[in-house]
C-alpha positions as CSV (number, residue, x, y, z in Angstrom):
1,X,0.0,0.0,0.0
2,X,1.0,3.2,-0.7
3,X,1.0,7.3,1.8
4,X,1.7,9.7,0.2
5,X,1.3,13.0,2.7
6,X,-0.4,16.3,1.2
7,X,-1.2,19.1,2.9
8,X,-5.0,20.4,3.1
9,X,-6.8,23.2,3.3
10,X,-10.6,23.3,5.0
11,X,-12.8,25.9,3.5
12,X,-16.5,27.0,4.6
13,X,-19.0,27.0,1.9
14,X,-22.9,27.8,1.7
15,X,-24.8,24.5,1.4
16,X,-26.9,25.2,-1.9
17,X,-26.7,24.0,-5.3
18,X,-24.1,25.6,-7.2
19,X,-21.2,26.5,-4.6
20,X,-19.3,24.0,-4.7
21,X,-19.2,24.3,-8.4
22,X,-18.6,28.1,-7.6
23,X,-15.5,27.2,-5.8
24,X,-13.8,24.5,-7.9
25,X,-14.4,27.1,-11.4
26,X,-13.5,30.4,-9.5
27,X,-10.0,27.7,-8.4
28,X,-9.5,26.6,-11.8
29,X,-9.8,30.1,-13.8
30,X,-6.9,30.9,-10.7
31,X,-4.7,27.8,-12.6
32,X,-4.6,25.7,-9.6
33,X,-4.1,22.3,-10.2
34,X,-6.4,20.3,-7.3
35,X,-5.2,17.2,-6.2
36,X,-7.8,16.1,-4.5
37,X,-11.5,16.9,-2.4
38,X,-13.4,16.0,-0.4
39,X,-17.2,18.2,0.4
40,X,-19.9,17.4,2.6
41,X,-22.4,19.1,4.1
42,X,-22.1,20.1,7.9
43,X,-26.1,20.0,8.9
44,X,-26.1,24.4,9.5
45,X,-27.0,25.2,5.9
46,X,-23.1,25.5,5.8
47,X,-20.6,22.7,4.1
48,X,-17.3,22.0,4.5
49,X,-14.3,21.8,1.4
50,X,-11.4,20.2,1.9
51,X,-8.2,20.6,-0.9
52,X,-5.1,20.1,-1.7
53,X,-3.6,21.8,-4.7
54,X,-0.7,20.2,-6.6
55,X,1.3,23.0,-5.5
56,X,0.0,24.2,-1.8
57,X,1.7,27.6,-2.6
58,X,-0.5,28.0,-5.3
59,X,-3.8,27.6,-3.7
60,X,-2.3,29.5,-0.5
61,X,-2.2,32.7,-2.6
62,X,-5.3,32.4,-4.4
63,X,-7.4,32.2,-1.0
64,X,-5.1,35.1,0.2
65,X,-6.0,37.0,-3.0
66,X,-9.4,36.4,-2.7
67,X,-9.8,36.9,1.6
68,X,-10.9,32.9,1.3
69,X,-10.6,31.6,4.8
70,X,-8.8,28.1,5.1
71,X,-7.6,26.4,8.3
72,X,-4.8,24.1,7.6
73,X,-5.1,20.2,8.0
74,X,-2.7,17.2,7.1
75,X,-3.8,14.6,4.8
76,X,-3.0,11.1,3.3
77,X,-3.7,10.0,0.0
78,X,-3.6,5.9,0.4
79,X,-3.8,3.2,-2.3
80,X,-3.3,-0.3,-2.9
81,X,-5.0,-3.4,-4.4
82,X,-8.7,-3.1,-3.4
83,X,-9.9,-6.3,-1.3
84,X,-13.2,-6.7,1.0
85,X,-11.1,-4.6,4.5
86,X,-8.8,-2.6,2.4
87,X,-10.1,0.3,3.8
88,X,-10.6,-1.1,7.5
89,X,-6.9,-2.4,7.3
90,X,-5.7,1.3,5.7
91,X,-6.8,2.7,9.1
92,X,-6.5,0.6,11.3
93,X,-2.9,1.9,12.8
94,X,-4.3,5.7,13.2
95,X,-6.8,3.8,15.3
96,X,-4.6,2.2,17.8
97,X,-2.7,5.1,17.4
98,X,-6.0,7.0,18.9
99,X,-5.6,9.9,16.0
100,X,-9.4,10.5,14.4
101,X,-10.0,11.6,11.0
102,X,-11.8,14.8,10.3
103,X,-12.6,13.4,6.3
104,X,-12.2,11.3,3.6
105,X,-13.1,10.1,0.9
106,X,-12.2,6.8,-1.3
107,X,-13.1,5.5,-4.9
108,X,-12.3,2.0,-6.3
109,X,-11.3,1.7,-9.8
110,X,-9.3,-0.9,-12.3
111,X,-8.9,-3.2,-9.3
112,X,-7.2,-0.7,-6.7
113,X,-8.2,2.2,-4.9
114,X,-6.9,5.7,-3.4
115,X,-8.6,7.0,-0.4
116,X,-7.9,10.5,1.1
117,X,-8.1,10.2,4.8
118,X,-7.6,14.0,6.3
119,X,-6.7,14.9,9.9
120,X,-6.1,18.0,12.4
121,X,-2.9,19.3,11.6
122,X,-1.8,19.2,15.2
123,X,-2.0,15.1,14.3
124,X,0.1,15.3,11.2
125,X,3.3,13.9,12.4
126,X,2.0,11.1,14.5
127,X,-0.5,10.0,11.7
128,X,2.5,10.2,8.8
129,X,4.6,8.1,11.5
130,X,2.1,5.2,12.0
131,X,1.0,5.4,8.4
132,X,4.2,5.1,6.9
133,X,4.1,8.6,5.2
């Protein structure tokens, strides 16, 4: 199985049809490359975004250019051959390790799969230690 460590930044959207969209074109017309996201809704007509740009400079200016607030958070992207428990075994040492995930996300395709698994950034080190990062 593969870690590779990325760093991510969470952003606060409105919950309605169209801003995530919003987000991702206003991102891309900005010429940063996303890695990866993850969005979901957080029940308070708000939703949360999390991204990581190819280049984490590059996304860092364009929410300073625009005033787009971000907190900073440390994530994995983790693949290997996809099996029933592929997942469950991915995080099973940030469980005993007692570090929770704040999102993630996971797709299966051509017989392996990649999961982004993202945590507090205060848990970076620990989680890149028992992952393997």
């Amino acid at each position: 199985m593969g870690v590779k460590r990325i760093k991510v930044h969470r952003i606060e959207i409105e919950d309605k049809a169209g801003s995530l969209q919003k987000l991702l074109s206003r991102v891309a017309l900005a010429n940063v490359n996303l890695e990866c996201f993850a969005a979901f809704s957080t029940g308070r007509n708000l939703g949360e975004v999390y991204v990581s740009s190819t280049d984490p400079r590059d996304f860092e200016a364009y929410a300073s250019q625009t005033a787009i607030e971000t907190k900073e958070a440390t994530g994995f992207i983790i693949g290997g051959e996809n099996k029933v428990g592929a997942a469950s075994e991915a995080l099973e040492s940030l469980a005993k390790a007692g570090i929770s995930g704040v999102a993630g996300a996971a797709m299966v395709m051509e017989g392996g799969y990649r999961m982004l698994v993202v945590v507090d950034a205060s848990d970076g080190d620990a989680a890149a230690k028992v992952l393997g990062a």
